[in-house]
C-alpha positions in Angstrom: -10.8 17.7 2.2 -7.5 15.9 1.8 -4.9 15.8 3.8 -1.9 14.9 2.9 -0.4 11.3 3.4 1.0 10.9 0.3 3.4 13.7 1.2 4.0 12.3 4.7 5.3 9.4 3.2 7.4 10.8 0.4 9.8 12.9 2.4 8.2 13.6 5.4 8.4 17.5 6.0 10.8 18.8 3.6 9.9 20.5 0.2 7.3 18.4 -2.0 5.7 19.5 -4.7 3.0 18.6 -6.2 2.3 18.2 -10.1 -0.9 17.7 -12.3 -2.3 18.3 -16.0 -4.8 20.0 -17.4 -6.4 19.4 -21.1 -5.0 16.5 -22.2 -8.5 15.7 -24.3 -10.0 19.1 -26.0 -10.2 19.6 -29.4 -8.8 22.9 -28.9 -6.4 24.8 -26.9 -2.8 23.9 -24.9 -2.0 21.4 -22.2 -1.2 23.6 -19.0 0.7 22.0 -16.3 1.7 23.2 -12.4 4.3 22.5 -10.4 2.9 24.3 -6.5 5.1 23.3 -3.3 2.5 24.1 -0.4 3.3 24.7 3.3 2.1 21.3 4.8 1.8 22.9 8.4 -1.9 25.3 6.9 -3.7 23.1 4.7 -6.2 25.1 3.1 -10.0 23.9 3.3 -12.1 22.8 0.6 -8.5 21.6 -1.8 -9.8 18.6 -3.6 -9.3 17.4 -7.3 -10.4 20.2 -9.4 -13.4 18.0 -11.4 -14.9 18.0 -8.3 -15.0 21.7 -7.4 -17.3 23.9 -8.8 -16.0 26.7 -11.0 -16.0 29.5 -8.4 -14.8 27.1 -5.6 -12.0 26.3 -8.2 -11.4 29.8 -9.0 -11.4 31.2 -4.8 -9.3 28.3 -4.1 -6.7 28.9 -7.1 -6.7 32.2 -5.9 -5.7 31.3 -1.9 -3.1 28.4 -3.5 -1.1 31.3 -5.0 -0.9 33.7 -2.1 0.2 30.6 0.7 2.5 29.0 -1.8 6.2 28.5 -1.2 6.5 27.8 -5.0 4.7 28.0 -8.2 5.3 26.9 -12.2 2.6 26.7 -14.6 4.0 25.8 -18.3 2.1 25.8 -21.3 2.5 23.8 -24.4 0.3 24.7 -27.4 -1.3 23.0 -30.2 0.8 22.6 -32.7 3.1 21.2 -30.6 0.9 19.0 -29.6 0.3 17.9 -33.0 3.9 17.2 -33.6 4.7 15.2 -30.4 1.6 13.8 -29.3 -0.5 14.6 -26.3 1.2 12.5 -23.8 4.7 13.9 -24.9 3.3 17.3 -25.1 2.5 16.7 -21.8 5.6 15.2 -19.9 6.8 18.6 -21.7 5.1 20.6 -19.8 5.4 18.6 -16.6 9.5 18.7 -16.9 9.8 22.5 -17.6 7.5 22.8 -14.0 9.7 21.0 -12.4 12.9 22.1 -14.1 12.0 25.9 -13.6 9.9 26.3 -10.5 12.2 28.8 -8.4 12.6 26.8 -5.3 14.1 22.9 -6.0 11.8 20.1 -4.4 13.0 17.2 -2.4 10.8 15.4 -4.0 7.6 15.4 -6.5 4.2 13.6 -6.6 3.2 13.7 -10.2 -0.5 12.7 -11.2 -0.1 9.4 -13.3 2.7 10.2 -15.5 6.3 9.0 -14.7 9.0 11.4 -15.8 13.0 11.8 -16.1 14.2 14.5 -14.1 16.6 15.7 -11.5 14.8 14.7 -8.6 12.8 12.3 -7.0 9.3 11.4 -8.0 6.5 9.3 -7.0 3.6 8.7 -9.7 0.1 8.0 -8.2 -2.7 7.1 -10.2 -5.9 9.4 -9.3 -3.2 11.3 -7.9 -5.4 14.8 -7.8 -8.1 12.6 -5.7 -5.9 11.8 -3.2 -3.2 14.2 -2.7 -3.1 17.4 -1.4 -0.6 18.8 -3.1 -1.2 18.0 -6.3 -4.9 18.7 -5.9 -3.4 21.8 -5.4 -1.2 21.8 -8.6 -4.8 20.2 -10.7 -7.2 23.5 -9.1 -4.0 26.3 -10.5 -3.1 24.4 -13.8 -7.5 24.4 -14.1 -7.9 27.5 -13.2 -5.2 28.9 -15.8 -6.0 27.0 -18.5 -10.2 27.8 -18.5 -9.1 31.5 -18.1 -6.7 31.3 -21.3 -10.4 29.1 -23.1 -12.3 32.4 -22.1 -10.0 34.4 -23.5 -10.0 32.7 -27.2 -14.1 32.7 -26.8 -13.9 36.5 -27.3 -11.6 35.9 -30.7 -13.3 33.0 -31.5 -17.3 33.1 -30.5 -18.8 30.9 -32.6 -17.3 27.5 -30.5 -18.3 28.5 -27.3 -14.8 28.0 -25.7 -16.2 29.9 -22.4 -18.5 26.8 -22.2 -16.7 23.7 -22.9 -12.7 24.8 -22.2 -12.3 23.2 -26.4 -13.8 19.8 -25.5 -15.9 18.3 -27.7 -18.9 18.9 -26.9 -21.9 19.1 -29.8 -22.1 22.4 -30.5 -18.2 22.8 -30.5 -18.1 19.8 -33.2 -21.6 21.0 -34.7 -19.2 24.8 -35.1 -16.3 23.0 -36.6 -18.2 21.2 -39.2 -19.7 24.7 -39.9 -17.4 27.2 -39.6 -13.8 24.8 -40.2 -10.9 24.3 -37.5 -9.2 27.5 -35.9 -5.5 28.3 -35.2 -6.1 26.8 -31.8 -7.4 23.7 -32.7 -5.3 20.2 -32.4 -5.4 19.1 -36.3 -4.6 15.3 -34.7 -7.6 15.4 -32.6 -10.5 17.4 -35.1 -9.4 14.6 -38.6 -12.4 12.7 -37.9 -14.7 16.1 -38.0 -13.3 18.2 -40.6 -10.7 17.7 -43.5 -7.3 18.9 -42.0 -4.3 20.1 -44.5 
């Protein structure tokens, strides 16, 4: 369980929010982000980086973070984008338009690893979805979101088994690409090395 220090010392208790990634390495599928500002006065049990959880702890938690928050943004960048700007850009992408359009305005953010130019104050901390509670919080929602989209393109696209490995690359993902060719979804920067690419 963490509790949450991190916040303690950022602004003591006015609005922090909390910000992580998800999906920065698949082959296939966007980079989801959330922005969640949490009461700090009801921590809920069991909040923890989201690798850690199991998939239904992941998914009941998600569920409890959205009911008690004061605030939550989840943005989405796809791709092609991705392609175009690279991952880590794709992904400070997503991060801003959290921040920049979450419907209450932080005092401050804690942002998992990345540093980024916006309108408010933020404090990057590495491992920061191991050891803060708020964005352990933001790292279970943008999880959550993101495997839920994965399931959804496993119906359209069955033969990668995207309800199994979220577009990583696992060997029968890679073994289905070498078969069957790249997808819409797929990141033509990251699947080169696989398959010929246009």
């Amino acid at each position: 369980m963490l509790d949450y220090e991190f916040e303690r010392k950022a602004l003591g208790d006015n609005l922090i929010a909390g910000v992580d990634e998800v999906g920065r390495g698949p082959l296939a599928g966007p980079v989801v982000t959330a922005c969640v500002i949490m009461p700090l006065e009801d921590l809920i049990q069991g909040v923890n980086d989201s690798k850690k959880l199991t998939e239904k702890t992941r998914e009941r938690l998600s569920t409890e973070i959205l009911e008690k928050a004061i605030a939550v943004k989840i943005a989405v960048v796809d791709e092609k984008v991705i392609d175009e700007i690279n991952i880590l850009n794709a992904t400070k992408k997503a991060m801003k338009e959290c921040i920049d359009c979450i419907s209450v305005k932080p005092d401050c953010v804690l942002i998992d690893a990345v540093k980024l130019d916006v309108d408010v104050p933020t404090v990057s901390i590495i491992k920061g979805d191991a050891k803060s509670y708020s964005i352990a919080c933001a790292s279970i929602v943008a999880k959550v979101y993101r495997d839920n989209l994965m399931k959804e393109y496993a119906k359209i696209y069955p033969e990668y088994d995207f309800e199994g490995n979220k577009g990583y690359g696992t060997k029968k993902h890679i073994d289905a690409l070498k078969k069957y060719g790249a997808t819409p979804i797929h990141r033509r920067t990251f699947i080169k090395n696989f398959v010929d690419v246009d």
